[in-house]
DRENDO-1510 file (C-alpha; in Angstrom, 1 decimal, always signed):
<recs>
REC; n; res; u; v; w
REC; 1; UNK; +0.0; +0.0; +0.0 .
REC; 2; UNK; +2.5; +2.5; +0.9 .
REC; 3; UNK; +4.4; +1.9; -2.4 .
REC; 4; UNK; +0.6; +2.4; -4.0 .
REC; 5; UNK; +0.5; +5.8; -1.8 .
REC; 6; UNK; +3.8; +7.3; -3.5 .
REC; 7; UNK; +2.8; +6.4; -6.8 .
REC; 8; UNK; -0.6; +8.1; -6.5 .
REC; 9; UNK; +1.7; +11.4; -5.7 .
REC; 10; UNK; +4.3; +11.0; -8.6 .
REC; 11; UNK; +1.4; +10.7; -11.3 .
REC; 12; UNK; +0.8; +14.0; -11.6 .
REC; 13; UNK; +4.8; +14.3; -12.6 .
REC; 14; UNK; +4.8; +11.4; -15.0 .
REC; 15; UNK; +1.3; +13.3; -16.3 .
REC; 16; UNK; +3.5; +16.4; -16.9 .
REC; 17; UNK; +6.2; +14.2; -18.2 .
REC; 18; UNK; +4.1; +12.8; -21.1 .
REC; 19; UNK; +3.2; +15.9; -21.4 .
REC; 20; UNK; +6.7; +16.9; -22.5 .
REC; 21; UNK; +6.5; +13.6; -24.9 .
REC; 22; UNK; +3.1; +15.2; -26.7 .
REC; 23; UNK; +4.8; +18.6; -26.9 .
REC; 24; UNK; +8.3; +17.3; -29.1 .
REC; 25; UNK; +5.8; +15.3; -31.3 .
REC; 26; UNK; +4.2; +18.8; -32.2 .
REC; 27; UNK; +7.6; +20.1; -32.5 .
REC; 28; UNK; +8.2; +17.7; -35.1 .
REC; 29; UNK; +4.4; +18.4; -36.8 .
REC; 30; UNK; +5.1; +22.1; -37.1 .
REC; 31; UNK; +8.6; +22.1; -38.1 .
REC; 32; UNK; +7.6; +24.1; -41.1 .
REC; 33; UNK; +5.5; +26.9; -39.3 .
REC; 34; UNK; +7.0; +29.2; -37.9 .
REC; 35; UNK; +4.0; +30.3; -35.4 .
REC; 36; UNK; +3.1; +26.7; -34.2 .
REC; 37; UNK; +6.2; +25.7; -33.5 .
REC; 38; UNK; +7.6; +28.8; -31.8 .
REC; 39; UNK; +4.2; +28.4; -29.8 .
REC; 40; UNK; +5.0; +24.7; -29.4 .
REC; 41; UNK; +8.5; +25.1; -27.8 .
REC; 42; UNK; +7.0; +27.3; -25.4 .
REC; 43; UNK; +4.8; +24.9; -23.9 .
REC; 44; UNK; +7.5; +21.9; -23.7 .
REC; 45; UNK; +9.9; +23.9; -22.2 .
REC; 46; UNK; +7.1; +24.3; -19.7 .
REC; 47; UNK; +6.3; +21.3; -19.1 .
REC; 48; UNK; +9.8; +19.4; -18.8 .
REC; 49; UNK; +10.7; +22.5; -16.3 .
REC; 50; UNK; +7.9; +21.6; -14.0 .
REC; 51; UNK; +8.2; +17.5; -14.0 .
REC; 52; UNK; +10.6; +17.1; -11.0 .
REC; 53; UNK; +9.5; +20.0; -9.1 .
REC; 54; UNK; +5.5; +18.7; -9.0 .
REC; 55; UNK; +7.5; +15.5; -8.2 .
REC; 56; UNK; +9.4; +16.8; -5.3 .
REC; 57; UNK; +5.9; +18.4; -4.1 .
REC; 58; UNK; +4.0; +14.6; -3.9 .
REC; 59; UNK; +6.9; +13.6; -2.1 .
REC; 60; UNK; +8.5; +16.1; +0.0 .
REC; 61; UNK; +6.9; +13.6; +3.4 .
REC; 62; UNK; +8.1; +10.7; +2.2 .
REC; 63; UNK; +11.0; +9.5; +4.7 .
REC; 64; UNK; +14.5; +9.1; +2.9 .
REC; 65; UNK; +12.9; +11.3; -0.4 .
REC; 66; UNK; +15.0; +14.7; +0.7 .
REC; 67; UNK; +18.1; +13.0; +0.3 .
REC; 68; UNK; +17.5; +11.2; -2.8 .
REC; 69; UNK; +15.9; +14.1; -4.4 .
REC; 70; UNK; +18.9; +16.7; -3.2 .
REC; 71; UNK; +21.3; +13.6; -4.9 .
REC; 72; UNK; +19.7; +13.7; -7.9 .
REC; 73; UNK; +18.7; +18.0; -7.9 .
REC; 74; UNK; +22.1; +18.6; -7.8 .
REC; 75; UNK; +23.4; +16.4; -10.8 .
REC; 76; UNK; +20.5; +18.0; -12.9 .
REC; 77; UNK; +21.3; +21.9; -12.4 .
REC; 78; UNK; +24.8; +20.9; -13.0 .
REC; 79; UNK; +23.6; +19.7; -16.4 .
REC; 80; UNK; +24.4; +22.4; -19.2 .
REC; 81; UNK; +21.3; +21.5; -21.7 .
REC; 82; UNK; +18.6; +21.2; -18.6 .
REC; 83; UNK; +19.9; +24.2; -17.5 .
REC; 84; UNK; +20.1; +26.4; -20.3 .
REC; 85; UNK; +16.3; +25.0; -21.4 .
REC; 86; UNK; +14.9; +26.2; -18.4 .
REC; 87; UNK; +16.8; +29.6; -18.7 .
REC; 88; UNK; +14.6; +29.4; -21.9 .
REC; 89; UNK; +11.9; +28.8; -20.3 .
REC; 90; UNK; +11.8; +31.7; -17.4 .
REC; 91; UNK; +12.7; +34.4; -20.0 .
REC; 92; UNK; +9.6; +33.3; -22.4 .
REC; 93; UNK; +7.5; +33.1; -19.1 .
REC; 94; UNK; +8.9; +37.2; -17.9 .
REC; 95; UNK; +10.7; +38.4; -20.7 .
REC; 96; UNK; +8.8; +37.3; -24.3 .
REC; 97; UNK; +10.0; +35.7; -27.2 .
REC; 98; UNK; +13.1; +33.7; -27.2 .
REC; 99; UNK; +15.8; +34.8; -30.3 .
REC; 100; UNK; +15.1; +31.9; -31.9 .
REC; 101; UNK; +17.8; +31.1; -35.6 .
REC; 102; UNK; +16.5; +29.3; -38.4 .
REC; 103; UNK; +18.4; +28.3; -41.8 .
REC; 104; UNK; +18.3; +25.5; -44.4 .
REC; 105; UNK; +18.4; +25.0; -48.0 .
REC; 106; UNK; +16.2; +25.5; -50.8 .
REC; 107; UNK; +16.7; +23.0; -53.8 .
REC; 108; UNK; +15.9; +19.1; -54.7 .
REC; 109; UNK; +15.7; +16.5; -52.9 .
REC; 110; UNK; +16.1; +12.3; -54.2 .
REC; 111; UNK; +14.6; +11.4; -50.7 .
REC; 112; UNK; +18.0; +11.7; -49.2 .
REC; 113; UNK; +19.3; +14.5; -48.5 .
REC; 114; UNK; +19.7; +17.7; -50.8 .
REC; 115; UNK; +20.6; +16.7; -54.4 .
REC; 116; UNK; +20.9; +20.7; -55.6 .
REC; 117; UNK; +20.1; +23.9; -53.7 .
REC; 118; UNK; +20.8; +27.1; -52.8 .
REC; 119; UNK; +21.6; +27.8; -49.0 .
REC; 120; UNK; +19.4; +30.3; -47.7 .
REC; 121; UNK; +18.4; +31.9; -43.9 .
REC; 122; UNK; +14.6; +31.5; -43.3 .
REC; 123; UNK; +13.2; +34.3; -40.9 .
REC; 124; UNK; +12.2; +32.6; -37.1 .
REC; 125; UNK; +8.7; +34.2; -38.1 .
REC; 126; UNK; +8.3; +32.6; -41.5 .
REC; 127; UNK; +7.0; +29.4; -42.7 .
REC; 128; UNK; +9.0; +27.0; -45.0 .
REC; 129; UNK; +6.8; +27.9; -47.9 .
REC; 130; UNK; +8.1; +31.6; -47.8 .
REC; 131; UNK; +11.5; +30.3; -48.6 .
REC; 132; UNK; +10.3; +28.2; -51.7 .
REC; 133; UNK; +8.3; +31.4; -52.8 .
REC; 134; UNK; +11.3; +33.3; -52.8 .
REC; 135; UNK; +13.0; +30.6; -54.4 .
REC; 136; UNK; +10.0; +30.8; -57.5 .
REC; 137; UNK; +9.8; +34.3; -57.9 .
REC; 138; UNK; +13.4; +34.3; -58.9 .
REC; 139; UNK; +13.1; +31.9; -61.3 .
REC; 140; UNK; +10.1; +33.8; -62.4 .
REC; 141; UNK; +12.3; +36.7; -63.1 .
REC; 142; UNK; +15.6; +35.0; -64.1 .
REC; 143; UNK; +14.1; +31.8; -65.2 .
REC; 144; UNK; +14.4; +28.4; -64.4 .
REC; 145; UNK; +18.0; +27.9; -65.9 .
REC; 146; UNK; +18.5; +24.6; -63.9 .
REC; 147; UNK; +15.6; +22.7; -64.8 .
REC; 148; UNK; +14.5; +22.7; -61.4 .
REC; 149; UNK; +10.7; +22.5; -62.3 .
REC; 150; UNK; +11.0; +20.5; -65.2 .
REC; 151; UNK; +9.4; +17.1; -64.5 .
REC; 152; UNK; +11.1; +14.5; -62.8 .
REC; 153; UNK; +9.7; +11.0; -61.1 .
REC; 154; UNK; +13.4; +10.9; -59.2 .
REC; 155; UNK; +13.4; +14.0; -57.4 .
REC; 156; UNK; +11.3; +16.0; -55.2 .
REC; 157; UNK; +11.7; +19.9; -55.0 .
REC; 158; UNK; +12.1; +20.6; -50.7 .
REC; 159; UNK; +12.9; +23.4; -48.4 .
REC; 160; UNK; +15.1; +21.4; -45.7 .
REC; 161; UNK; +14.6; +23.5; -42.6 .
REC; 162; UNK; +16.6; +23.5; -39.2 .
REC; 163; UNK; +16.1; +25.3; -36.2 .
REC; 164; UNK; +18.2; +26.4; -33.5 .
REC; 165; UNK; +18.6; +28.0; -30.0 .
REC; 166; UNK; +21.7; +30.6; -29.5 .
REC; 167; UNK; +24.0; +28.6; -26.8 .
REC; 168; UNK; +22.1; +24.7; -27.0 .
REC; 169; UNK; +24.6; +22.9; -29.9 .
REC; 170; UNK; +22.3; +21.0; -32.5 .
REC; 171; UNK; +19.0; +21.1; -34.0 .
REC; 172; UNK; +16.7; +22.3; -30.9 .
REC; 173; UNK; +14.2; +19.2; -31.6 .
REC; 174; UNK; +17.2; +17.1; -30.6 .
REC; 175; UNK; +18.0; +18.9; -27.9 .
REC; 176; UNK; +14.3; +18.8; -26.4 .
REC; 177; UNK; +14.2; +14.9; -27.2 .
REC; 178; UNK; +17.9; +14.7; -25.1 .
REC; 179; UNK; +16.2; +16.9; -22.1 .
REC; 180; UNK; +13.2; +15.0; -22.1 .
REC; 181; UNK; +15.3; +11.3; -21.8 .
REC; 182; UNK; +17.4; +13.1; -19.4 .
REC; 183; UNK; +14.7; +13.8; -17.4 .
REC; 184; UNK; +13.1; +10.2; -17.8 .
REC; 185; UNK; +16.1; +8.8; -16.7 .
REC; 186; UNK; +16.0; +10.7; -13.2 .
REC; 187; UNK; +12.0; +10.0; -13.1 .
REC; 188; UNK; +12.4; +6.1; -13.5 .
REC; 189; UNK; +15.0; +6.2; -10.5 .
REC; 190; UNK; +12.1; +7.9; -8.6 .
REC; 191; UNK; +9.8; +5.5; -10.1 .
REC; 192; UNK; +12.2; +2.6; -8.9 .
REC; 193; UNK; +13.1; +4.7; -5.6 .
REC; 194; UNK; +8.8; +4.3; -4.9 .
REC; 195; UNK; +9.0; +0.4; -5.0 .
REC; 196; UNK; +8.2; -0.2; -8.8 .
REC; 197; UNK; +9.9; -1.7; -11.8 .
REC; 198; UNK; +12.1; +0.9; -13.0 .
REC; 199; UNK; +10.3; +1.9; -16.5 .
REC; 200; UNK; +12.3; +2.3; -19.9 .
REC; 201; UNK; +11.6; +5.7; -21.3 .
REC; 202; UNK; +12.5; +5.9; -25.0 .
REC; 203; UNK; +11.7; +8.0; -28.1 .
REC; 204; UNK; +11.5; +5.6; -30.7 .
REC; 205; UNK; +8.5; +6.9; -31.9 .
REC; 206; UNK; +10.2; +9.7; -33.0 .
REC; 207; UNK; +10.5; +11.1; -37.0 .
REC; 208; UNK; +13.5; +10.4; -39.3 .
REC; 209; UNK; +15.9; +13.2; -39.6 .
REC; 210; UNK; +14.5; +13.4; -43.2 .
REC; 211; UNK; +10.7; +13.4; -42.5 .
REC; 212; UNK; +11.4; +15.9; -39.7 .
REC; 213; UNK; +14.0; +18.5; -41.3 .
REC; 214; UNK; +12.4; +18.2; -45.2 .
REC; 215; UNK; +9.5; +19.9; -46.7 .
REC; 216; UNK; +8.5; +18.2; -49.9 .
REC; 217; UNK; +6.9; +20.4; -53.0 .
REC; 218; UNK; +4.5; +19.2; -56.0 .
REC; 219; UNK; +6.1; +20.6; -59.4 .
REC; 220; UNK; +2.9; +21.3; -61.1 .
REC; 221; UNK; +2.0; +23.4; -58.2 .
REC; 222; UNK; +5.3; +25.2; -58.3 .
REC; 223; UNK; +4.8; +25.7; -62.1 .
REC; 224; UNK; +1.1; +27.4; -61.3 .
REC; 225; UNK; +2.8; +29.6; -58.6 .
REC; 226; UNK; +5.5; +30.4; -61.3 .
REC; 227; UNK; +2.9; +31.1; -63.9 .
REC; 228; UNK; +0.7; +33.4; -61.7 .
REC; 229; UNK; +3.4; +35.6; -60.9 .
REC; 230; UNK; +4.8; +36.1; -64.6 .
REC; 231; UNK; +0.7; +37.0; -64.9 .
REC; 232; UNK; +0.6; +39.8; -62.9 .
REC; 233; UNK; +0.3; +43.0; -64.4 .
REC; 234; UNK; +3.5; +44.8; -63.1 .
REC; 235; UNK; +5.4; +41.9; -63.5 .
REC; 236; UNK; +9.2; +42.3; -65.0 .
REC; 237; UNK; +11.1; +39.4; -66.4 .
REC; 238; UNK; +14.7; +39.9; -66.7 .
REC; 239; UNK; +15.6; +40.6; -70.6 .
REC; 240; UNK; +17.7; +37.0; -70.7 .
REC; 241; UNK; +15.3; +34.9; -68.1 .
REC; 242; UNK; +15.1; +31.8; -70.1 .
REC; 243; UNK; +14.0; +28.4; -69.1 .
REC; 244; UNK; +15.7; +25.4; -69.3 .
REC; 245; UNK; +12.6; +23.1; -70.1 .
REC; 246; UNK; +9.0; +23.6; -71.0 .
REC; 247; UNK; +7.0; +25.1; -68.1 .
REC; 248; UNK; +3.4; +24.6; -69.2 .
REC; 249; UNK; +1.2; +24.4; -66.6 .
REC; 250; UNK; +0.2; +20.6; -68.3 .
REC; 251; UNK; +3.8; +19.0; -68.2 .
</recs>
């Protein structure tokens, strides 16, 4: 029973720790929106902030938890990433927006990777799709000298997209998943520390590098967007624009 009793007070932790889990799984859905997942960080940083705190609130009476939980406190502020996330965290929560980079590539894509493209930096407050706009307005204007909308079952035109947080190294994604097993790790010691099986916390569920960091494009969509801007009335093509291929709206 008593190992019943401390469980009932860590579930509102593990709660707030799955939380964490829904919040990097919207990270991953709105990679490519630049509201949502701005909006989306803010709420996982949150939540993996407040796990071990609500954790050390169910327990504070439990006799021997003190120590354990000092232990285990002091290994995770000493931890750079934990640390600097919930730095993140309070100046979102008092401050306002964190200064967020974004930057990636614009170009074609054979599934794997970027086949040909241009290296760009996409605005924090932009979507993916403004970078491929850009990217078809100058070929409206210069023309599409590479062939890149010409039709081709073997590649895929792509913005590939990667976000990051001035002083966390790496994608920030990764760094959230890392946080989040970080904190699992301390949380199935607690788990174990109650009188349970120690749980195995993973993120195998997680998206491929590809499918997370890669916007994909259809051509014939591209070629509409081309044609409707070389349609507008104050439109100017550059005297040599030329196209490499034939851009009708049918091919």
């Amino acid at each position: 029973m008593k190992d019943e009793g401390r469980m009932s007070r860590l579930e509102p932790a593990i709660d707030r720790f799955q939380e964490a889990h829904f919040w990097i799984h919207s990270l991953e859905k709105y990679y490519h929106n630049a509201e949502a997942f701005r909006w989306h960080l803010n709420v996982f940083l949150k939540a993996i902030k407040e796990v071990m705190p609500i954790a050390r609130h169910g327990l504070q009476q439990e006799q021997g938890f003190k120590e354990w939980f000092k232990t285990h406190e002091s290994a995770r502020s000493a931890n750079k990433l934990l640390r600097k996330l919930a730095k993140s965290r309070d100046f979102i929560v008092h401050q306002g927006m964190l200064g967020m980079e974004s930057y990636g590539s614009v170009g074609i894509t054979e599934g794997r990777g970027i086949k040909l493209g241009f290296n760009v930096r996409i605005d924090p407050l932009e979507d993916s799709d403004f970078a491929m706009r850009n990217l078809i307005y100058g070929l409206a204007v210069h023309g599409d000298v590479f062939g890149f909308l010409a039709e081709d079952e073997d590649s895929m035109p792509c913005v590939e997209r990667h976000w990051r947080l001035p002083g966390i190294e790496g994608d920030i994604v990764d760094a959230c998943a890392k946080a989040w097993l970080q904190i699992g790790s301390i949380l199935s010691e607690l788990i174990e520390w109650c009188g349970l099986e120690r749980p195995d916390f993973n993120l195998s569920c997680r998206h491929s590098s590809q499918n997370l960091h890669f916007k994909i494009y259809d051509r014939r969509q591209l070629r509409r967007m081309l044609h409707d801007f070389r349609a507008e009335p104050d439109f100017e093509r550059a005297a040599d624009s030329e196209d490499a291929s034939d851009l009708s709206e049918d091919n």
